[in-house]
C-alpha positions in Angstrom: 0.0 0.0 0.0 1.2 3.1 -1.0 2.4 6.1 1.7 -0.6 8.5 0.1 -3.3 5.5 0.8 -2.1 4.8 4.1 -2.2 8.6 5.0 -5.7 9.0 3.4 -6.9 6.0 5.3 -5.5 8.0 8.6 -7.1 11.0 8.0 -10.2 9.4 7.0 -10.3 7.7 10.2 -9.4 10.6 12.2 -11.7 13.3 10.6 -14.4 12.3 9.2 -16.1 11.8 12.1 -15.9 15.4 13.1 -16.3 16.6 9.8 -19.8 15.0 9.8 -20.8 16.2 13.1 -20.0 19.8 11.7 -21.7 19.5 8.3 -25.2 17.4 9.5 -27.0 20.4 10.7 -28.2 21.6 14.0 -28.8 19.1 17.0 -30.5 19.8 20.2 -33.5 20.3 21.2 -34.0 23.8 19.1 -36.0 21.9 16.0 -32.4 20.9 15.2 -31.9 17.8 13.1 -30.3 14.3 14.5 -26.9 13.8 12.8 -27.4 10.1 11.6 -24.9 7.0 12.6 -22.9 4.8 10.4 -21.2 1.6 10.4 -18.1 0.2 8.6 -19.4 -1.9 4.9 -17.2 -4.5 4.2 -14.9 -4.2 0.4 -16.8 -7.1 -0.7 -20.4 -6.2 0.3 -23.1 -4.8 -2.0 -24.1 -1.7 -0.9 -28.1 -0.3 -1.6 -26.8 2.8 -3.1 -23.9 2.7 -5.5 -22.5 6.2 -6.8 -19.3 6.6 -9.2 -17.4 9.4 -10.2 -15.8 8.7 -13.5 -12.5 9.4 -14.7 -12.5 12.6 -16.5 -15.6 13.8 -14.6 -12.8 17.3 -13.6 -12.5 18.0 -16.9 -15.9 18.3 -17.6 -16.7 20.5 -14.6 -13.3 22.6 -15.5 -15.2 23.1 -18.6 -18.2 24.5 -17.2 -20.4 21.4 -17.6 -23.0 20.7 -15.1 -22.6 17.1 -13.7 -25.6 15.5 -12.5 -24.3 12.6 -10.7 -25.6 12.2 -7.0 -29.1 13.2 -6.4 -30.4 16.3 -4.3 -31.9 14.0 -1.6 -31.4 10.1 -0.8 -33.7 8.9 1.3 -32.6 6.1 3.4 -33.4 3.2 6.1 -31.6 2.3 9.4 -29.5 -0.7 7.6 -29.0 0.8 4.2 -26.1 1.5 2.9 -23.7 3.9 0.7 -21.0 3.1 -1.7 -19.3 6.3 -3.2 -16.3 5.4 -5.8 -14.1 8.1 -7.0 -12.7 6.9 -10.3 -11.3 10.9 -11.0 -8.2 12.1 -10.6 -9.3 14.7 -7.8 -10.7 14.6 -4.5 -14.5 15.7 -3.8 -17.1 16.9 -1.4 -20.1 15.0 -1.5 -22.1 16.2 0.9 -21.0 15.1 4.2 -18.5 13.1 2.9 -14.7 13.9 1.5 -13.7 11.2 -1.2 -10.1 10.7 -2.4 -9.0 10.4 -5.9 -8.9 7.0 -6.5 -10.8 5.3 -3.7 -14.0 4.3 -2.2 -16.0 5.4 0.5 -18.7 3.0 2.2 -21.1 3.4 4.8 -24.1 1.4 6.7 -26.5 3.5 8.3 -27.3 2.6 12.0 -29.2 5.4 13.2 -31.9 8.2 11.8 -30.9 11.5 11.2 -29.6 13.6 8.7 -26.7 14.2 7.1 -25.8 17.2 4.7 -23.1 19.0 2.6 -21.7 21.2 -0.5 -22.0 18.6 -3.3 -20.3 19.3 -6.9 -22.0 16.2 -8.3 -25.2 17.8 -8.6 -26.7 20.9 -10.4 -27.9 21.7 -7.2 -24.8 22.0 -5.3 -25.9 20.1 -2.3 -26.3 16.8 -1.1 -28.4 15.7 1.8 -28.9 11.9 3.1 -32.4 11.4 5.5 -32.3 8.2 7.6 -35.6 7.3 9.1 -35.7 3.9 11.5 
C-alpha cells in the first residue's frame, strides 16, 4: 500500500467523524436535526446505493459542464447502505462526505438523522442523506 493511501486511510479515520458532526445540521432540542450513525461496509459487500465518479468527470466541470451525478436527496433506512467510488483524478465533497482520488468510501447506516453538505456532483450544489428507522 502506498504512503498516500495509508495517509488517506488515517485521516479518514481521524476526521471524518468530526467533519460530519460539523456538516449534518443543528442538534438539540431547538427543532435541530439528529446527525445520523454509520457503520463500517465491508470491500466485498453490496451496498443499496452505489454512486461513481468517473474518470475525466474534472475535466468536464473545468469546462463549465453541469454534472448531474448524485441526487439532491437520498432517502434512506436504518441498515442501508452507501458506496461512493471516485474513479477521477481529484478529490471531492459529496455532501457530508470527502472522497479521495482514487478510492471508495462505504457506509451502513445505523441510526436516523440527517446528514448534509456542498456537493459538486449535482446541479444543485448540495447533497443531503435522511435516515428514518
Amino acid at each position: 500500500m502506498s504512503f498516500r493511501r495509508i495517509l488517506t486511510a488515517v485521516l479518514f479515520a481521524a476526521v471524518l467523524p468530526g467533519t460530519l458532526v460539523g456538516l449534518s445540521g443543528c442538534g438539540g432540542d431547538e427543532g435541530g436535526t439528529a446527525q445520523a450513525q454509520w457503520g463500517a461496509l465491508g470491500a466485498d459487500e453490496q451496498a443499496t446505493y452505489e454512486y461513481v465518479v468517473p474518470y475525466g468527470t474534472s475535466v468536464r466541470i473545468d469546462q463549465g459542464q453541469k454534472v448531474d451525478l448524485m441526487p439532491q436527496r437520498l432517502d434512506v433506512k436504518v441498515g442501508e447502505s452507501i458506496r461512493i467510488t471516485n474513479q477521477d483524478g481529484r478529490d471531492y465533497m459529496i455532501g457530508p462526505f470527502f472522497v479521495t482520488a482514487g478510492q471508495s468510501l462505504a457506509m451502513r447506516f445505523t441510526q436516523p438523522g440527517e446528514l448534509s453538505g456542498v456537493c459538486s456532483m449535482n446541479p444543485e450544489g448540495v447533497f443531503t442523506i435522511a435516515v428514518t428507522a
